[in-house]
C-alpha positions as CSV (number, residue, x, y, z in Angstrom):
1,X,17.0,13.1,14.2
2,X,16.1,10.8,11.5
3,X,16.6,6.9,11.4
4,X,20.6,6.0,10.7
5,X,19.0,3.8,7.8
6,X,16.2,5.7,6.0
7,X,14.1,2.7,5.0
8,X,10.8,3.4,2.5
9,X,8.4,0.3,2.0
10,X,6.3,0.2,-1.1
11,X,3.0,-2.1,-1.0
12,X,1.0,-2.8,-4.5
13,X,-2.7,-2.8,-4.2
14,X,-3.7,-5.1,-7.1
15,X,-6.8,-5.1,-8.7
16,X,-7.9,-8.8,-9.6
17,X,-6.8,-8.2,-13.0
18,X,-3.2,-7.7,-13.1
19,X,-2.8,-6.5,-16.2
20,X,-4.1,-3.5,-15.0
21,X,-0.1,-3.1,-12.7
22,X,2.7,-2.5,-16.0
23,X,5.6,-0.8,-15.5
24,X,8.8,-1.8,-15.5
25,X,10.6,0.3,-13.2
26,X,8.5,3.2,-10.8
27,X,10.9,6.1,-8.9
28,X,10.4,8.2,-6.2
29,X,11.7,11.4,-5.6
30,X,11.2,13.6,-2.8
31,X,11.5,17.9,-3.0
32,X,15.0,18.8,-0.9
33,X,16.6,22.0,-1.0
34,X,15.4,23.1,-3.8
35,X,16.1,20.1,-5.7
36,X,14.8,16.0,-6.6
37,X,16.5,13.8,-4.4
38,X,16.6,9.9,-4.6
39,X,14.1,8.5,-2.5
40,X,12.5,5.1,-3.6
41,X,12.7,3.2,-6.9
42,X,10.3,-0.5,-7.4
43,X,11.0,-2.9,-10.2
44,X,8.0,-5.2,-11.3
45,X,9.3,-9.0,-12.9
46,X,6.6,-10.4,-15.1
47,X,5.7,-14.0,-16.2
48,X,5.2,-15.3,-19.6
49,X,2.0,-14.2,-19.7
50,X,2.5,-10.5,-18.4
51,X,1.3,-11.2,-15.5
52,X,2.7,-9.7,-12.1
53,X,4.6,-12.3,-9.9
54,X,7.4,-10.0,-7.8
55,X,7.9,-6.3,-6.7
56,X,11.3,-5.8,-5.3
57,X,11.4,-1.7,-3.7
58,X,14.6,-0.4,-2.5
59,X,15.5,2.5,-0.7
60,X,18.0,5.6,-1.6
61,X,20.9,5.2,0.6
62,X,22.2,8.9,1.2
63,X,25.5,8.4,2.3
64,X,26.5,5.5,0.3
65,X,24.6,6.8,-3.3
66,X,23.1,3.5,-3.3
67,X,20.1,1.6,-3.5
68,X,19.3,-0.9,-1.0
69,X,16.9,-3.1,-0.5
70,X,13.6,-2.9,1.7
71,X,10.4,-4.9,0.2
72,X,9.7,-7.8,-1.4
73,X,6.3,-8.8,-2.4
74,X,5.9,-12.0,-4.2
75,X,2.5,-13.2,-6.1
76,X,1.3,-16.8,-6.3
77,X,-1.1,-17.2,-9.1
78,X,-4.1,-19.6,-10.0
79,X,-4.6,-20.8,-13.3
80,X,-6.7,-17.9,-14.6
81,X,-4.2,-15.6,-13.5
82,X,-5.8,-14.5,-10.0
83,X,-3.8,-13.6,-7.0
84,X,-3.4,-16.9,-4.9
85,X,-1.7,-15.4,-2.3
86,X,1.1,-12.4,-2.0
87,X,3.9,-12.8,0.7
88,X,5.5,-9.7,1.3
89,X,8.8,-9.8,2.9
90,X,11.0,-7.1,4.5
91,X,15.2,-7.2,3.8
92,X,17.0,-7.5,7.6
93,X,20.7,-5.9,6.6
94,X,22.1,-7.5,9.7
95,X,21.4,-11.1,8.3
96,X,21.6,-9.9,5.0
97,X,18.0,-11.6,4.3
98,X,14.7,-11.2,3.4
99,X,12.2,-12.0,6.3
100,X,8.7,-13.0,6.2
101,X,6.1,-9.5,7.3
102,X,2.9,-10.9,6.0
103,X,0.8,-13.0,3.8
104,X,-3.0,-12.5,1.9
105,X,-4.9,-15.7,0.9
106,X,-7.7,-14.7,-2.0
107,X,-11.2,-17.0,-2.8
108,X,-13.0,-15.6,-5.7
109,X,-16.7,-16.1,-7.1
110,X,-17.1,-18.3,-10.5
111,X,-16.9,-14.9,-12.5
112,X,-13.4,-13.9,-10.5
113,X,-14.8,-11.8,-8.0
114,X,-12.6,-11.8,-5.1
115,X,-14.8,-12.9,-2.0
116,X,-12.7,-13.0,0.7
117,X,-9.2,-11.6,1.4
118,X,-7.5,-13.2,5.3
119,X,-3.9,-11.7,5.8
120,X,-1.4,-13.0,8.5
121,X,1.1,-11.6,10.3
122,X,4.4,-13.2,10.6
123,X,6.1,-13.4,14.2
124,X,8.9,-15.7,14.7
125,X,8.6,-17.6,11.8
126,X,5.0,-18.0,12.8
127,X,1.9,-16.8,10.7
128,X,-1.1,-15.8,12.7
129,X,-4.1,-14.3,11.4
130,X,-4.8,-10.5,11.8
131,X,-7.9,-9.6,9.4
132,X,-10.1,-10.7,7.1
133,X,-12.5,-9.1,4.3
134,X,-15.7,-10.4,2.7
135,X,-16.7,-9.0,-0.5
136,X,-20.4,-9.4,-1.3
137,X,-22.2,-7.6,-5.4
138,X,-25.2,-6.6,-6.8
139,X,-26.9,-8.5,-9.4
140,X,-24.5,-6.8,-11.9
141,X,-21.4,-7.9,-10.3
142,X,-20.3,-4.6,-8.8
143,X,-19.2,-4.2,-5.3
144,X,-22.1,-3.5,-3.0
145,X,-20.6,-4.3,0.3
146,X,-17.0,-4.8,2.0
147,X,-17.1,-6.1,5.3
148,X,-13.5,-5.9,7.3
149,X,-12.9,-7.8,10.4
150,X,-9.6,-8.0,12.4
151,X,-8.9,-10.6,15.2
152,X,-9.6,-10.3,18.8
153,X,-6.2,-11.4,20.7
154,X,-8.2,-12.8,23.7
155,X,-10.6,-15.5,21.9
156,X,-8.9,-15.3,18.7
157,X,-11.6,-14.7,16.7
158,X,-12.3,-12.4,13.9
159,X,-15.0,-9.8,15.2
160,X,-16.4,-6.6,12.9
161,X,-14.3,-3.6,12.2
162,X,-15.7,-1.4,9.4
163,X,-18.5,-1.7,7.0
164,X,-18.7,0.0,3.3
165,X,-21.6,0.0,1.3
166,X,-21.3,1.2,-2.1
167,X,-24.4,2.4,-4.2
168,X,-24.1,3.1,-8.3
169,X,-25.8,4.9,-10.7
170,X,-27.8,4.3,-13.3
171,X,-24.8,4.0,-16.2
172,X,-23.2,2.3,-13.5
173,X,-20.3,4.7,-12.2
174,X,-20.1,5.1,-8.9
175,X,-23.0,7.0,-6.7
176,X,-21.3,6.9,-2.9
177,X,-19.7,4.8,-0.4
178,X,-20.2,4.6,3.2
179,X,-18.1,3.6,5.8
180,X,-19.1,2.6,9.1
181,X,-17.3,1.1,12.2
182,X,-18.8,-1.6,14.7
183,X,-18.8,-0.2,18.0
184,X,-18.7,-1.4,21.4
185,X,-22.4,-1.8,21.6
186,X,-22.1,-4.5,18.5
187,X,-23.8,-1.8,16.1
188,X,-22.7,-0.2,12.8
189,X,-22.5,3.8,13.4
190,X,-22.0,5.6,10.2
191,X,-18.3,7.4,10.0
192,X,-17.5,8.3,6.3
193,X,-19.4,9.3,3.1
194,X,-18.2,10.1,-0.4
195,X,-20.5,11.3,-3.2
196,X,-19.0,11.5,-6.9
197,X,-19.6,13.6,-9.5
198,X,-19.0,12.9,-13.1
199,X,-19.0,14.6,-16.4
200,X,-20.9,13.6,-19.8
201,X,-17.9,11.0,-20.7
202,X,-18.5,9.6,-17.4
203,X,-15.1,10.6,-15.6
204,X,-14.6,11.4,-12.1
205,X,-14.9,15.5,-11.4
206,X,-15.2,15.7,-8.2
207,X,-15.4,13.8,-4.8
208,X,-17.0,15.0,-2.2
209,X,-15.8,13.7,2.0
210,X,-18.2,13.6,4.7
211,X,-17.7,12.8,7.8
212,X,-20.5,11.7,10.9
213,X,-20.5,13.9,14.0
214,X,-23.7,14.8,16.2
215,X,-25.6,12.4,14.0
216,X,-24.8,14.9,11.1
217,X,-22.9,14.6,8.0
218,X,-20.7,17.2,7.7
219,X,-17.7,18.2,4.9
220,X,-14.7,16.9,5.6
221,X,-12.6,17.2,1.8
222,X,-13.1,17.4,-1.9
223,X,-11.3,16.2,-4.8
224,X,-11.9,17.7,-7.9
225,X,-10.2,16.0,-11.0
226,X,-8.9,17.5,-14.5
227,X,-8.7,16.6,-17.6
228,X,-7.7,17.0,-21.3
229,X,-9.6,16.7,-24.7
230,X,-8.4,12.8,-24.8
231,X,-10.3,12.2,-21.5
232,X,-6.8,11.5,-19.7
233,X,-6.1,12.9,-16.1
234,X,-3.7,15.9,-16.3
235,X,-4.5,17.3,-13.0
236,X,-6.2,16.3,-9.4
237,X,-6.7,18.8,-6.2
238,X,-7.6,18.2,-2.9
239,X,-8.9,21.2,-0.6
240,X,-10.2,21.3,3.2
241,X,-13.0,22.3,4.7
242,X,-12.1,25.2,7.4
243,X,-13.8,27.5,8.6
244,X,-16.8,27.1,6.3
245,X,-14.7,27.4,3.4
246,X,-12.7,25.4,1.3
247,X,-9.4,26.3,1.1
248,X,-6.0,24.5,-0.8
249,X,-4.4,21.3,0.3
250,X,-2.3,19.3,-2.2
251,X,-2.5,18.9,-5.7
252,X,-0.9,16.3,-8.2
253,X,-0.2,16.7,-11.8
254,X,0.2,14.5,-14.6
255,X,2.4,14.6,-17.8
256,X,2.0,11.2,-20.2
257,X,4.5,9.7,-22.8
258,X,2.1,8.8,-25.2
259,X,-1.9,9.7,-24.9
260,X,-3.0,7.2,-22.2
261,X,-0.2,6.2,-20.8
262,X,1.2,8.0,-17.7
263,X,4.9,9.1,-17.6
264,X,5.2,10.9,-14.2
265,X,2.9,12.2,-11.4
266,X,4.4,15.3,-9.5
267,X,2.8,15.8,-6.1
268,X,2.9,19.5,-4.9
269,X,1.2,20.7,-1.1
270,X,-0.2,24.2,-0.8
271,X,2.1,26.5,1.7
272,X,-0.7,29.1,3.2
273,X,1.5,31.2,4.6
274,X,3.5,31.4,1.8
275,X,0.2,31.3,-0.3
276,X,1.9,29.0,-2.9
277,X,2.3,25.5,-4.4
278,X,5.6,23.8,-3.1
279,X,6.9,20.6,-4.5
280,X,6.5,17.0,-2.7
281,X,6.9,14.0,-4.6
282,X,7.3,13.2,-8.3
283,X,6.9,9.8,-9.2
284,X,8.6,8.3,-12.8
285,X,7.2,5.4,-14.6
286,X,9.3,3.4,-17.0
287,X,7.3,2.0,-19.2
288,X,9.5,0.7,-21.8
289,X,8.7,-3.4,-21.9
290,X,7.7,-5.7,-25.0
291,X,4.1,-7.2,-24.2
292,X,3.5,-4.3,-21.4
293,X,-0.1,-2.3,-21.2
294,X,0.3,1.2,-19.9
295,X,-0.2,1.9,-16.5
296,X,-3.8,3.1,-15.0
297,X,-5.2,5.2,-12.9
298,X,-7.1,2.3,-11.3
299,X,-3.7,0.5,-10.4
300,X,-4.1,-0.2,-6.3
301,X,-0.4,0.9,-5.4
302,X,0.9,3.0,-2.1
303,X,4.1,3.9,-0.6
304,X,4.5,4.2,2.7
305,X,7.3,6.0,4.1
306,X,9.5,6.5,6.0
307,X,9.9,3.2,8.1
308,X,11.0,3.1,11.0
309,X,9.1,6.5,11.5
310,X,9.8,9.4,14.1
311,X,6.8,11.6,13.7
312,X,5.3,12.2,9.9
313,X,4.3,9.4,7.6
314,X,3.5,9.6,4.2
315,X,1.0,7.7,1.9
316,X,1.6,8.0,-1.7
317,X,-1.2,6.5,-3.5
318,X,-1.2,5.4,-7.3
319,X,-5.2,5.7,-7.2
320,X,-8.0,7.8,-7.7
321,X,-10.1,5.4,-5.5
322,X,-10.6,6.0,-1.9
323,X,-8.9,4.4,0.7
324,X,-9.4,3.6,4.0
325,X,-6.6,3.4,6.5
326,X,-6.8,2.5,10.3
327,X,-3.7,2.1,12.3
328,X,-3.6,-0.6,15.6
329,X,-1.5,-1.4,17.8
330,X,0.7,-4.6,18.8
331,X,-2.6,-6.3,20.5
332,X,-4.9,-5.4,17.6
333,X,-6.5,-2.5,18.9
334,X,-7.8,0.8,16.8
335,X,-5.9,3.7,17.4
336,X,-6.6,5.9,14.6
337,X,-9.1,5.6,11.2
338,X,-9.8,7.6,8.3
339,X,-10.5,8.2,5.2
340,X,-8.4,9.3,2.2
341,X,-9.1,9.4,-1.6
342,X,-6.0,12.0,-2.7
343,X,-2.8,11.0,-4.3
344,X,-0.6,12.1,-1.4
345,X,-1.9,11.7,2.6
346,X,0.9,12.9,5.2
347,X,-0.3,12.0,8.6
348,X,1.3,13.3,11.9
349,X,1.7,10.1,14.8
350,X,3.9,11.7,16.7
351,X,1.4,11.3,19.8
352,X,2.2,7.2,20.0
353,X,4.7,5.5,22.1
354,X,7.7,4.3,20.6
355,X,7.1,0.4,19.6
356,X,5.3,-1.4,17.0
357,X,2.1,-0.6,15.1
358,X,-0.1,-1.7,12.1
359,X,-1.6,0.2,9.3
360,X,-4.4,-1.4,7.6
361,X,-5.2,0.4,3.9
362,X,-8.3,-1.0,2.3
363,X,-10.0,-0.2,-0.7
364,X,-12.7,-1.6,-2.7
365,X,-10.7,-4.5,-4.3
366,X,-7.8,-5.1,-1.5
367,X,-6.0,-4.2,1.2
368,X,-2.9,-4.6,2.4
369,X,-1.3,-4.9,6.2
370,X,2.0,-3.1,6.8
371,X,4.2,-3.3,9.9
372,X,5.4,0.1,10.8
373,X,8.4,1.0,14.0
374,X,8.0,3.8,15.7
375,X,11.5,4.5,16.7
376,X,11.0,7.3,19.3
């Protein structure tokens, strides 16, 4: 049975410049009997300046044909327009509020670097911290390591979770990332590796997903990316490695209103038994604002849904960049981690207990903690 109020919560990855995030309004729309049904819709406020200072989500109310409201994330802003701090808040319908969920504080370098990221939790009216990253670059200012740490509920200290180092080439695209996780003999074991690929105009063909077992590296998934004459994205595919082959697993398309600028994603996930492509999501950007820069591809945002949850969650990204995402429990331990760089990630967590959990999803310029219910 699903939740009596279908909730969806949308969290915005920023990159640390915000110009980057510029939309007006962004909609959701999930593949139901044949059909596009209402599923989540976001509207972005902007200052003066363009920058972003409030994402308000709400969520498609079936039975009333209604929108009603779920997330609230709110952006403090220094001087030259870098994140501050974001406060995300969650709407209570019974007190017919918004509530505190959590809060990220940002210090940056002298060139506006971020260097660390610590995010609380909020419980009671009470923030406490939860996890912290540290951002450390090469001598050409690109991100070499990410070091994430999440706090131990006995001494109340941050201690090591995962580790990513990130190599470059020579023109200075990407080379490979690898993620590690501290383990209980205070070492860092290697867990996940992506290689890129790119063509002679330097865009993003294919990724390739690794993962460690008996000391190996072995393939996990692919990405392979698309594109038209322009050099714009029209199509990204992700397939699995099984049985020694690689075979279909989701695929998202793009259409554009004007060359660059991205009108609507439509996420489809291969059927094998039916040996087809069946419709998921389709996501609609309105982009009609004075003073507003298109929306990219290296725009940080997610959607995570539904919540409260039963079984299935979904991650609907609004990057090409790969994410990590680890899920712990109420006393901050790791119950589950991996590794994701495709538009659309359904996981199955049907196996925990009913109760509340945590997902963590990092990538190389954020992250962002989200409180998830389990409601069975």
């Amino acid at each position: 049975m699903k939740t009596k109020f279908y909730l969806l919560t949308i969290f915005v990855f920023l990159a640390l410049a915000l110009s980057a995030q510029k939309y007006n309004v962004m909609l959701v729309e999930e593949w139901k009997n044949n059909s596009w049904a209402n599923s989540l819709k976001t509207t972005n406020t902007y200052d003066s300046n363009g920058k972003l200072i409030k994402l308000t989500s709400q969520g498609w109310n079936a039975p009333t044909s209604s929108w009603d409201n779920s997330v609230l994330i709110s952006y403090t802003l220094n001087t030259d327009g870098t994140i501050k701090e974001s406060l995300t808040q969650a709407w209570v319908a019974d007190d017919n509020a918004w509530e505190d969920v959590n809060k990220s504080v940002y210090t940056y370098s002298a060139s506006k670097k971020i260097l660390t990221q610590t995010t609380q939790l909020w419980f009671g009216g009470t923030g406490i911290d939860f996890s912290k990253n540290s951002y450390t670059y090469n001598d050409k200012d690109s991100l070499s390591t990410l070091v994430s740490q999440i706090i131990n509920p006995l001494t109340l200290q941050f201690v090591n979770s995962t580790q990513s180092t990130y190599t470059y080439n020579s023109d200075g695209t990407q080379n490979q990332s690898v993620v590690q996780t501290w383990n209980t003999s205070s070492q860092w074991v290697n867990s996940q590796r992506t290689t890129h690929t790119y063509n002679a105009s330097k865009h993003l063909t294919l990724s390739l997903n690794e993962k460690w077992e008996n000391d190996a590296w072995i393939n996990d998934t692919r990405d392979s990316y698309t594109y038209n004459d322009k050099g714009s994205i029209t199509e990204s595919m992700e397939e699995s490695w099984l049985a020694n082959a690689w075979v279909n697993s989701s695929k998202q398309m793009f259409s554009y209103k004007t060359e660059g600028q991205i009108e609507q994603i439509v996420s489809q996930e291969w059927k094998t038994d039916l040996a087809l492509w069946e419709n998921q999501l389709r996501i609609s950007y309105d982009l009609n604002a004075t003073g507003i820069d298109p929306i990219k591809l290296t725009e940080k945002s997610s959607i995570v849904f539904p919540n409260p949850f039963e079984d299935q969650l979904t991650i609907e990204s609004g990057t090409l960049d790969e994410q990590g995402v680890e899920i712990f429990n109420c006393v901050g331990q790791l119950i589950n981690s991996f590794k994701t760089s495709k538009s659309v990630t359904n996981i199955n967590l049907g196996g925990l207990k009913k109760g509340v959990y945590f997902m963590k999803i990092k990538s190389s310029q954020n992250d962002q903690t989200i409180k998830l219910l389990k409601a069975r």
